[in-house]
N, C-alpha and C positions, 0 to 999 in steps of 0.2 A: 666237361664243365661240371663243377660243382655245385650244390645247389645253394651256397652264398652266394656263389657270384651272378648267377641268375636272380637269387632276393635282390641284390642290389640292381642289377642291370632293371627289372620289374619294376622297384620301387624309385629308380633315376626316372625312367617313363612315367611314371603317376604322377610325381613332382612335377616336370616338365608339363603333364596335364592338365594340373592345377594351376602353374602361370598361366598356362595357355587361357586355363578360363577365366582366370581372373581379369586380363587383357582382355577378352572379349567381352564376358561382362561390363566390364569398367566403360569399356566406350559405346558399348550398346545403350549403358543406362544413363552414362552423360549426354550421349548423343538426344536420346528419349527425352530423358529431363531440359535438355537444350531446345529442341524442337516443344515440347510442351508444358511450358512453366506453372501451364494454371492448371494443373489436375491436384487437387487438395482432397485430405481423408475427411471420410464419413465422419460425422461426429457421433458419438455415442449415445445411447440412452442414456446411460448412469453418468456422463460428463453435464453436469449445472454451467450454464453461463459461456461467455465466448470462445468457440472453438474455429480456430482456422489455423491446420496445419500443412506441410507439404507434402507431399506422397513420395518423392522420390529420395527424399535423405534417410527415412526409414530405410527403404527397397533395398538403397544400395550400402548404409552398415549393417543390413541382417546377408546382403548376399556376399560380399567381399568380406566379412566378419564368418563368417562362416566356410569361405573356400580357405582364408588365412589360418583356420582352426583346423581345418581337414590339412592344408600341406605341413604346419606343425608338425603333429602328430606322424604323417609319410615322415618327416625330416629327420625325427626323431629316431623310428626305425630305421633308418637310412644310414642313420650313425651308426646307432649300436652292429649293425649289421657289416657296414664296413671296416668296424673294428673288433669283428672277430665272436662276437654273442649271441647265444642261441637262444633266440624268443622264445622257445618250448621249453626252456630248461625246468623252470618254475612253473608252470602250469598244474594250475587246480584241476582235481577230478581226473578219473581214468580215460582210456580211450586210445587207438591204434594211430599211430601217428599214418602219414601219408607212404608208400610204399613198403609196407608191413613192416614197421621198424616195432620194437619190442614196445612194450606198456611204458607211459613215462614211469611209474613210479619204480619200476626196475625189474619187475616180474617176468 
């Protein structure tokens, strides 16, 4: 086995873990927010005047906004990797790649 097709197989698993979480998140924090409507944020110091917002529509675009940002990114190398492109090719700075493979920059 090659070590693309291992990146890929790796990063098919990571993806698949990030659905995974995102499904659980999702219905943990609807289920939450369903079961407890009236949990509202703190208001601020520095906030003047009427504050009353909900707690759970933040929670859940910073946590599903953020697992869709992390599978992005897997997805992305997920491509380039299944079509053949080697992440290290362009790599700044020196440094021994993983199983003694010579310097990138060609030394």
């Amino acid at each position: 086995m090659n070590e693309t097709s291992l990146g890929v197989r790796l990063l098919r698993l990571a993806i698949g873990a990030v659905v995974g979480f995102l499904v659980a998140a999702g219905a943990y924090l609807g289920w939450a927010a369903w079961a407890n409507p009236d949990v509202r944020l703190k208001q601020p110091d520095w906030v003047q005047g009427a504050f009353d917002h909900s707690y759970w529509l933040p929670v859940l675009a910073v946590t599903l906004g953020g697992a869709l940002l992390v599978g992005l990114v897997l997805w992305t190398a997920y491509r380039r990797l299944r079509n053949g492109e080697d992440l290290y090719e362009e790599r700044l700075g020196r440094g021994l790649r993983r199983r003694g493979e010579r310097f990138v920059d060609g030394e």
